[in-house]
Structure formats: structure tokens, C-alpha cells
ROGU-828476 format. One record per residue (C-alpha): x, y, z. Coordinates in steps of 0.5 Angstrom, whole numbers, plus 500, padded with zeros to 3 digits. Layout:
BEGIN
XYZ;...
END
This chain:
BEGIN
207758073;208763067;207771066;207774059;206781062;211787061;215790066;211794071;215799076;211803081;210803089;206798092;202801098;202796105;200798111;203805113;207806107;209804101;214800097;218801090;216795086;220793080;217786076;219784070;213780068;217775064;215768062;218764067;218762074;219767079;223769083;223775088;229779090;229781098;234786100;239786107;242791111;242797106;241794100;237797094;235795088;242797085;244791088;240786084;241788077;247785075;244778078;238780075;241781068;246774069;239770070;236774064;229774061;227766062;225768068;220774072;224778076;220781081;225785087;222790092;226796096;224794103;220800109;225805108;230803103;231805096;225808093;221805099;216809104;218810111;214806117;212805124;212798124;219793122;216788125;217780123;210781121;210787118;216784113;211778111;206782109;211786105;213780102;205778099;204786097;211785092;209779090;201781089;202788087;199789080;193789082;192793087;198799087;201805082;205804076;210811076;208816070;211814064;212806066;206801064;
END
């Protein structure tokens, strides 16, 4: 599966909350970046950068990491449907001002 989309930053709503997606859109296979402990998006762009744009990128900070919204659930579930909703988010979120 390919993308030729461009980059597209903003938060994703699930649940009770919000998460702060960042996807590359590009032409390749996908891959998504999930954060452990206190990881944020910082963590990933060196890795991001070293794989470079033959791939599409798409890295989300977890409930209540980095740029993401607090919430009452941090279920197994709960992460589930965070992963649907970073993977499906431009459809159905907002992009941050200025970015597309």
C-alpha cells in the first residue's frame, strides 16, 4: 500500500481525549512508532530520518504524553483504540494551524 499525501500534524480525538499525530504521507509502507514509558515524539526522529521518505511515517504521542490530552481510561483497550485512531486520523481530526 502506497500514500502520496504530504505531511499532516494535528490532534486525532478518541475517546476522552485527544491525541498529537504527526504522518509523513509518504509513498511507501507504513510504519507506526508507538512510545513506552515517557517517551514522546522526540524520541523517534532520529529513527524517522535514518529510515528517510521511502516510507510513511506515522508516530502519535500516547494519552497523556507529549502533546497528547489527558484521559480517565489507560486501558489495554483503550490503547487499542488509540492505535486505530493514529492510524485513521485524517479523516476524522484536526490539522494544527498553519500545517496541512
Amino acid at each position: 500500500m502506497t500514500s502520496q499525501q504530504s505531511t499532516w500534524t494535528g490532534m486525532a480525538p478518541v475517546d476522552d481525549t485527544a491525541l498529537y499525530v504527526r504522518d509523513t504521507g509518504g509513498p511507501g509502507h507504513p510504519v507506526v512508532y508507538l512510545n513506552g514509558a515517557y517517551a514522546d515524539q522526540s524520541h523517534r526522529r532520529r529513527v524517522i530520518a535514518d529510515l528517510g521518505s521511502d516510507y510513511r511515517h506515522i508516530a502519535y504521542d500516547e494519552r497523556t504524553r507529549g502533546k497528547s490530552k489527558r484521559s480517565a481510561d489507560y486501558s489495554f483497550e483503550g490503547a487499542v483504540r488509540d492505535l486505530a485512531t493514529g492510524t485513521s486520523h485524517r479523516s476524522r481530526s484536526t490539522p494544527e494551524k498553519g500545517r496541512p
